[in-house]
N, C-alpha and C positions, 0 to 999 in steps of 0.2 A: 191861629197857629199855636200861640200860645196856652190855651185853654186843650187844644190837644193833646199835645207835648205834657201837658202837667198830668191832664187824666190819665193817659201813658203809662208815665215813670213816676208819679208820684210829686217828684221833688226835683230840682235841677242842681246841678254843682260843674257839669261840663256841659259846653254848647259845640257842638260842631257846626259850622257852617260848610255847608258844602253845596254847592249852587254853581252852575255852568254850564251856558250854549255859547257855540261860535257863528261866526259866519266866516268862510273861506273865502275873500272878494279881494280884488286890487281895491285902492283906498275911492279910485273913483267910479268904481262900481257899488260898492257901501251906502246903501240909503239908510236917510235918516231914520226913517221906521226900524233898519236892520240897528243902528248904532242904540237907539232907544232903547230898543226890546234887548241888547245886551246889558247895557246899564240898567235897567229893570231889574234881572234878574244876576245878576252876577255881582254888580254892586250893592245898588240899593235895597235885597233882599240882605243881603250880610249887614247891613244897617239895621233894617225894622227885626231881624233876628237880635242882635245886641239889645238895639232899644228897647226892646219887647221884654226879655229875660234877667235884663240887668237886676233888680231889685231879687227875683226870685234867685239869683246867681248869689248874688251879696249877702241874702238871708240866709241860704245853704252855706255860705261859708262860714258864717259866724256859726250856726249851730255847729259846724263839724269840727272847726278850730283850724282849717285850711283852707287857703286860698280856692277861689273856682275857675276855672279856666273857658275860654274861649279861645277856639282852634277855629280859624279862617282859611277857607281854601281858595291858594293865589293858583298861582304857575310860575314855571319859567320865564312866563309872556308876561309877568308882575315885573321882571328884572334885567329884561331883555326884549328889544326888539324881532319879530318874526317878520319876515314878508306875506303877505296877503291876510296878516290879523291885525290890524289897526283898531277897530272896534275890539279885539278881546283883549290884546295889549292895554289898552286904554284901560278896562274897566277891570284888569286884572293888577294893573300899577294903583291903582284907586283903594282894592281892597289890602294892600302893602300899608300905604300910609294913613287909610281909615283906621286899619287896626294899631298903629303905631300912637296915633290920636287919642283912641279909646282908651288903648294901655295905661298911659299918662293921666288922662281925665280922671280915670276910676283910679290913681294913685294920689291926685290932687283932691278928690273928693271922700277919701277916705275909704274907698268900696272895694272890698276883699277881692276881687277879681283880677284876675291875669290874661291877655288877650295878646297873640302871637299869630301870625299869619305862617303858612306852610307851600312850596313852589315848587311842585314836582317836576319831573322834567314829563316824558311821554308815558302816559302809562296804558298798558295793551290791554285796551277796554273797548266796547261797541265805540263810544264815543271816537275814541282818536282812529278808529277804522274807519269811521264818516268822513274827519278830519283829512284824512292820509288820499280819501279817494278824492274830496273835494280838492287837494293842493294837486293830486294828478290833474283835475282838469283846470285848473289855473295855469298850468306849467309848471308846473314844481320839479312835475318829473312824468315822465311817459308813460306811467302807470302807477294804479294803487301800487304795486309789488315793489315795484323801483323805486316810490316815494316812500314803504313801508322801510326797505333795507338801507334807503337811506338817511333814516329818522333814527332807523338803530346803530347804525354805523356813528352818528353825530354824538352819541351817547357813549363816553370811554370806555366806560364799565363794560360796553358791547352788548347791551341788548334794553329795549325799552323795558320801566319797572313793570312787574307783577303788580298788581291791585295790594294785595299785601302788605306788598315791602311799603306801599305808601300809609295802608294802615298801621303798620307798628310804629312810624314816627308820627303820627296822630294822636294814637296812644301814648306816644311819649310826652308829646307835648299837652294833655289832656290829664296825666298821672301827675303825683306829686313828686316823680323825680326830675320833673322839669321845675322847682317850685324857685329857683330863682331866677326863671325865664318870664319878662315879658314886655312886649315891645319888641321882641324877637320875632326872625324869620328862618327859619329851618326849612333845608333846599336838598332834600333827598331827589339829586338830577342823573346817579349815574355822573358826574364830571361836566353833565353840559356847559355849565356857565365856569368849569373853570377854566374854559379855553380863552 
């Protein structure tokens, strides 16, 4: 991944971590296969991405004379309980205070880097269509359409994010006008969580 990523771009100074499946299940229909293969990849990949980049992150910062950044993607379900996401809750509250860890680490070690976790609320993408039909058949609600308006309705702002709207606060926190953020969590939810 790394040796990728370099031939790529060259050089690194921002890491996006952006990694996630769910499984739609009550907690005791969740096997342990399903709970693994989330923490695989939803955690433990936003792990080996840090670990992985750090040094090249640290070196880019020094040459450029600013901080580098590490943007972790959580969710809502990092900071709030859902019904029938126990498995992504779990490994989404993980990558919250993994990044909070990091932050700190690479301030106590000296290493130019900044590392901020981000927790959108729904955002209207194939994925949360999967999501929305799999909570219909959980009983969420009697249909994809009724679990869709009622995902949007839960959101104050009245309607789930654009893909977008979550990129420019990625971008924020990725830019050096975020440069005294880190250890931070930036929760572009439409209002969800401040109910």
């Amino acid at each position: 991944m790394r040796q990728a990523g370099l031939a790529h771009h060259g050089r690194a100074s921002v890491l996006v971590n952006n990694a996630g499946i769910d499984v739609v299940r009550d907690m005791a229909g969740t096997s342990l296969a399903d709970w693994d293969r989330l923490f695989r990849v939803n955690s433990t990949g936003m792990f080996l991405g840090m670990k992985e980049f750090a040094d090249d992150l640290h070196e880019e910062a020094v040459a450029i004379g600013q901080l580098s950044s590490v943007v972790n993607m959580s969710s809502i379900c990092g900071l709030i309980g859902v019904a029938f996401q126990v498995a992504y809750c779990a490994t989404k509250g993980s990558v919250r205070l993994m990044s909070k860890a990091a932050a700190l680490e690479y301030a106590a070690l000296g290493k130019k880097i900044r590392v901020n976790s981000i927790h959108p609320g729904t955002v209207d993408t194939a994925f949360a269509a999967q999501c929305l039909k799999e909570l219909g058949e959980v009983g969420f609600a009697p249909s994809p359409e009724e679990a869709r308006a009622a995902i949007a309705r839960a959101h104050p702002i009245g309607h789930m994010a654009d893909p977008y709207e979550i990129a420019d606060a990625i971008v924020f926190l990725a830019s050096d006008a975020s440069r005294f953020l880190t250890g931070s969590e930036l929760t572009p939810d439409g209002g969800y969580t401040a109910q």
